[in-house]
C-alpha positions in Angstrom: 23.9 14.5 -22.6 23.0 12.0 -19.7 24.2 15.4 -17.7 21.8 17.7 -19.0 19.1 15.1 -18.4 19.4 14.7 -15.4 19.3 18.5 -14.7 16.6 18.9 -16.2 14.6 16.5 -14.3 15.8 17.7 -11.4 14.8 21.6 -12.4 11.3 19.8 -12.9 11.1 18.1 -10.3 11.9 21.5 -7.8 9.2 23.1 -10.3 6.6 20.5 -9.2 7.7 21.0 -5.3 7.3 24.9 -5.8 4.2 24.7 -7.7 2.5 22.1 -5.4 3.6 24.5 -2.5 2.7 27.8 -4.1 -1.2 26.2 -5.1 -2.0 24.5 -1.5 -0.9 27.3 1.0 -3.7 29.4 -0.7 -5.9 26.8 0.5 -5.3 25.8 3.9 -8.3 27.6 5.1 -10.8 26.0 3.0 -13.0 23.5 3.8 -11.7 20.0 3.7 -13.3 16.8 3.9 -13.4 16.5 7.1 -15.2 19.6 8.1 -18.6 17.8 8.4 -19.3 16.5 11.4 -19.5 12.8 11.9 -20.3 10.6 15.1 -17.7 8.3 16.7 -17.2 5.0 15.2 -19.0 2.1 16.9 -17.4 0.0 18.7 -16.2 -3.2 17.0 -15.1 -6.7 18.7 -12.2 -8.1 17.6 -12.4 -10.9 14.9 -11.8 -14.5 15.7 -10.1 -17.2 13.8 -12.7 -18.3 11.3 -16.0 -16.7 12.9 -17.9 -15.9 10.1 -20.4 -14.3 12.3 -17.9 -12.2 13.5 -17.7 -10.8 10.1 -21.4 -11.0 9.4 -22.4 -8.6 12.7 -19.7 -6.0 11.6 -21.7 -5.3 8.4 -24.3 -4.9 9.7 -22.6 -2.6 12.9 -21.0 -0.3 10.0 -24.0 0.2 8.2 -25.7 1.4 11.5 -22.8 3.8 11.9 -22.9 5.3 8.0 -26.7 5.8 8.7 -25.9 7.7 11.5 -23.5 9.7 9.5 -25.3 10.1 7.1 -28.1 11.6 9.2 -25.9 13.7 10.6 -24.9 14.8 6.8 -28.3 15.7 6.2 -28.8 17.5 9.1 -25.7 19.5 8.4 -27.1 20.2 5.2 -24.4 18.6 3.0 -26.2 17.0 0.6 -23.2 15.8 -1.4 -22.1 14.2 1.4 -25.5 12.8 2.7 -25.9 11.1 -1.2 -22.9 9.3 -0.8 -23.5 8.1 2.3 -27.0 7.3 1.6 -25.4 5.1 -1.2 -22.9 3.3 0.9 -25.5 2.4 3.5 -27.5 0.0 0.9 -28.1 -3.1 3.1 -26.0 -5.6 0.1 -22.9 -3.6 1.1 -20.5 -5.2 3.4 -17.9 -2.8 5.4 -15.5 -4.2 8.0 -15.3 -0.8 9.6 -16.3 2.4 9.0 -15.0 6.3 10.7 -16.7 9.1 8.8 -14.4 11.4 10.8 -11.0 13.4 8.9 -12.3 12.8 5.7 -13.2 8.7 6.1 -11.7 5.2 6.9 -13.4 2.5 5.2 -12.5 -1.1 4.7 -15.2 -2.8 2.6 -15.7 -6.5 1.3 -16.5 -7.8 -2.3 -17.1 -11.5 -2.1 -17.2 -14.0 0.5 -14.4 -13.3 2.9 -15.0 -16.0 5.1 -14.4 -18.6 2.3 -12.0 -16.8 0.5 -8.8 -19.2 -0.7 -7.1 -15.4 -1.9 -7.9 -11.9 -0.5 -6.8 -8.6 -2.6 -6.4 -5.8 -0.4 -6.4 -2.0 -2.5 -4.7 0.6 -1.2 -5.6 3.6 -3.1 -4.2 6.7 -4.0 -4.3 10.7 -3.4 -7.6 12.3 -3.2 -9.4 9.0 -2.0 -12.1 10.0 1.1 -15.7 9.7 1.5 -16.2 12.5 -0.7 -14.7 10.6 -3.9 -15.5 7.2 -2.9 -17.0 5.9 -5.6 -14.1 5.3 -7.8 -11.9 2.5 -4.9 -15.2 0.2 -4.5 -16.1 0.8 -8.5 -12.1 -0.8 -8.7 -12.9 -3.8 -6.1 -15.9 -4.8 -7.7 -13.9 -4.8 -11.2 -11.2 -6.7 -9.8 -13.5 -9.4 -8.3 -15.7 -9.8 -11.2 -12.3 -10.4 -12.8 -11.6 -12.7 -10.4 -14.4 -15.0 -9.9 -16.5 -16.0 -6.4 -12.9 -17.8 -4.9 -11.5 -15.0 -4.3 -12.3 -11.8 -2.1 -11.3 -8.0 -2.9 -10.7 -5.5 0.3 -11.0 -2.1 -0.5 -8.8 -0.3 2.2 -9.0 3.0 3.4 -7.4 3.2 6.1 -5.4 6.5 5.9 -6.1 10.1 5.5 -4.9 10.3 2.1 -2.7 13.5 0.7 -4.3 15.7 -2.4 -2.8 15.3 -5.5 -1.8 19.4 -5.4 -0.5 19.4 -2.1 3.2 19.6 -0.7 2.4 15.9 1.5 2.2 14.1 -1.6 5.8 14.8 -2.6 7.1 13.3 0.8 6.2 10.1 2.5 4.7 11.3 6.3 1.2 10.5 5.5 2.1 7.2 4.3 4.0 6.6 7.5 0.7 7.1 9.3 -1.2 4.7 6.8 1.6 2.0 6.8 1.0 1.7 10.6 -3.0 1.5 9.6 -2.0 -1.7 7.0 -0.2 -3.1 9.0 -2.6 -3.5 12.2 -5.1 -4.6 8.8 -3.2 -7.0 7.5 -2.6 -8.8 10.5 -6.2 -8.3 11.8 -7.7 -10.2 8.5 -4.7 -13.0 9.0 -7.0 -14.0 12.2 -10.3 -14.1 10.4 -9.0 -15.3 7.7 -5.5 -17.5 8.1 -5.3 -20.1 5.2 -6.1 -17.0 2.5 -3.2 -16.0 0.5 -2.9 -12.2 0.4 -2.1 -9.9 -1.8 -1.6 -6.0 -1.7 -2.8 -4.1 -4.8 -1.1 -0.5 -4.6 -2.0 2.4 -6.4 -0.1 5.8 -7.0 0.5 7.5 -3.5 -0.6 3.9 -2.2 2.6 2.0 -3.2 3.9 4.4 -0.9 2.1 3.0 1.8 2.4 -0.4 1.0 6.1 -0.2 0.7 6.6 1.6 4.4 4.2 -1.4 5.4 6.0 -4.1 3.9 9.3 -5.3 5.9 7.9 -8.6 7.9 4.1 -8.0 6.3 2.5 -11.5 5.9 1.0 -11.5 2.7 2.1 -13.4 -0.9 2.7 -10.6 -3.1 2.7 -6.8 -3.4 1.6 -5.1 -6.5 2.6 -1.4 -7.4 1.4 0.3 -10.2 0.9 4.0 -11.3 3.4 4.5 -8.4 5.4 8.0 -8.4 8.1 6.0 -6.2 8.2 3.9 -2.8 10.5 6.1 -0.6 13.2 2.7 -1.0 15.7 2.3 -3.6 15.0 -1.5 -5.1 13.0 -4.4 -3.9 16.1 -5.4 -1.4 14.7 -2.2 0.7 10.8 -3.4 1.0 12.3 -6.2 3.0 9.9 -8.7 2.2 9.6 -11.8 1.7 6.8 -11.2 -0.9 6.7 -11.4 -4.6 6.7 -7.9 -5.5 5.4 -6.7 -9.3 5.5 -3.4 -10.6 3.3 -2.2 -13.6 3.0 1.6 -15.4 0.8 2.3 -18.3 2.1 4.0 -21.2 -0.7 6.9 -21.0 0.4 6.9 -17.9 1.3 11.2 -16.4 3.1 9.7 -13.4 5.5 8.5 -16.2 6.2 12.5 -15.5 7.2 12.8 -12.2 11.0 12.5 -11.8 12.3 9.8 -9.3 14.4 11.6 -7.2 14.7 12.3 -3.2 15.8 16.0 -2.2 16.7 15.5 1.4 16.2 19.1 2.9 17.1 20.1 6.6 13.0 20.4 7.7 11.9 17.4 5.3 12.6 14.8 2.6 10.8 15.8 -1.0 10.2 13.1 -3.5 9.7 9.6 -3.0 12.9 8.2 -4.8 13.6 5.3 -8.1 10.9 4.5 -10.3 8.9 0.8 -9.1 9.5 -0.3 -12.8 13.0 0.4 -13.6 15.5 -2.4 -13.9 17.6 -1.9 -11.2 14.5 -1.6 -8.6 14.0 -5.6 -9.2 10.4 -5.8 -9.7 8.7 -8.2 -11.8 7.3 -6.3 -14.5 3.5 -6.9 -15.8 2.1 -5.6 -18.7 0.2 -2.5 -17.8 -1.4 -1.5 -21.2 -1.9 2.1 -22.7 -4.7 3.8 -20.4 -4.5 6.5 -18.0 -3.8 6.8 -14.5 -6.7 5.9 -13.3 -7.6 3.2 -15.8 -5.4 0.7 -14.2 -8.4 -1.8 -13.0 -10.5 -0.7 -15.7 -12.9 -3.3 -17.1 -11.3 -4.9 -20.5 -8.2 -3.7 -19.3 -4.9 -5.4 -20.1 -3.5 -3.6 -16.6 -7.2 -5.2 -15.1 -6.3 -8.8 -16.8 -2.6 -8.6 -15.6 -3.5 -7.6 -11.8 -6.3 -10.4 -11.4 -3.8 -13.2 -12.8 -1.2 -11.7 -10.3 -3.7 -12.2 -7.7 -5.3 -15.7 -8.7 -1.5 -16.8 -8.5 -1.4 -17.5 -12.2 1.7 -14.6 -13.2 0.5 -12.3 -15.5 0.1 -13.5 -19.1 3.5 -11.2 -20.1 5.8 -9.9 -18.7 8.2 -7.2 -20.0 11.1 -4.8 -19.3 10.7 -1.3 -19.2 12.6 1.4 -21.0 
């Protein structure tokens, strides 16, 4: 019986490699993203320990350069694009850097990051650019108002991130890329802000990231959830000295995705054991019943769970997983 499982998530899980495959190649001609054109970032100064005027002047340096881009938008005649950019360049919004170029970087700041005692840093998922932004700053601000003013949430995009059709989401080379990204991050915001206590909050294709960026990282815990795998076997492989948690919803489809790595002579395909299995080692939080995109929704036992995890309480439960 355990036999015939595991061939049959295995005959899935070369299904979902083929069909990914079979879908994208179609599309590698069609406009991406990154098509628009965009001007050069601006050039940024490096932070300094504790200058928060440092951090004030690169809000207001980003917002110049999205209302450059999103000139350049208009001009292009992309109105989609323009809108969203027109959003994101509301003078309240703070954004520690900003590349509309290859589909978007980002980094931007809910709450006082100056005087922040803890800073959550996001890491989002597949299908996360300037086109779909809305959703990874509509999570920060949840998180924070979750939170309270004490604490700060980051949301980082910092990586050109795969689509969720697409054969780079079934291997882990554009979280390889990113990882390098989080890592320069991580210790960038450990010089502007070194007595916080950070925390990485990973989502889907982001735990990915997080985990390639862990080994040495400086930051108190690392939180994966919705995750379809880390590319490691168990916690031992993150090498990290960080508390590391792992939560899945029940309505959950990446519940779907079978946990396995196909090592092939041109690439590696799928991104290995599942975050919240026993013998991965996480500590398990209670992740509720919603979808896989409801994780930091407002009211939300996955939302609740994250924010104590954060605020250094421990999640009110804590369970196994079957």
């Amino acid at each position: 019986m355990a036999s015939r499982i595991r061939t049959d998530r295995w005959r899935r899980f070369l299904y979902s490699a083929f069909v990914a495959v079979s879908v994208t190649v179609p599309m590698v001609g069609a406009a991406r993203p990154g098509a628009v054109p965009t001007p050069a970032p601006l050039a940024l100064a490096p932070l300094r320990a504790g200058v928060c005027a440092d951090i004030v002047g690169r809000y207001a340096i980003n917002l110049d350069g999205i209302r450059a881009t999103e000139q350049m938008a208009t001009d292009h005649g992309d109105r989609s694009r323009a809108a969203v950019l027109r959003t994101m360049a509301d003078p309240t919004r703070q954004f520690l850097s900003f590349d509309g170029r290859d589909g978007g970087r980002t980094v931007e700041v809910f709450g006082d990051l100056c005087r922040a005692e803890r800073i959550a840093v996001l890491v989002p998922g597949a299908d996360t650019n300037l086109d779909s932004y809305q959703r990874l700053p509509a999570d920060a601000e949840a998180l924070h108002r979750e939170l309270g003013d004490r604490i700060a949430v980051v949301a980082w995009l910092g990586y050109r991130t795969p689509a969720t059709i697409s054969p780079q989401v079934l291997t882990p080379g554009r979280a390889a890329d990113g990882a390098a990204e989080l890592r320069t991050f991580i210790r960038e915001l450990g010089v502007a802000a070194p007595d916080a206590r950070v925390a990485l909050v990973c989502h889907s294709y982001g735990t990915v990231v997080c985990a390639q960026a862990a080994p040495g990282l400086q930051v108190a815990d690392i939180v994966l959830y919705g995750s379809p795998g880390t590319g490691v076997d168990d916690v031992a492989g993150l090498r990290t000295s960080a508390t590391v948690w792992a939560g899945r919803s029940t309505g959950d489809w990446i519940d779907n995705v079978p946990h396995l790595r196909l090592r092939l002579p041109f690439a590696t395909i799928g991104l290995g054991a599942d975050p919240v299995s026993p013998p991965f080692g996480a500590r398990i939080f209670a992740a509720g019943d919603g979808g896989h995109s409801d994780y930091l929704k407002p009211g939300s036992v996955s939302l609740r769970s994250i924010a104590q995890i954060v605020a250094g309480e421990g999640p009110a439960e804590e369970r196994g997983h079957a």
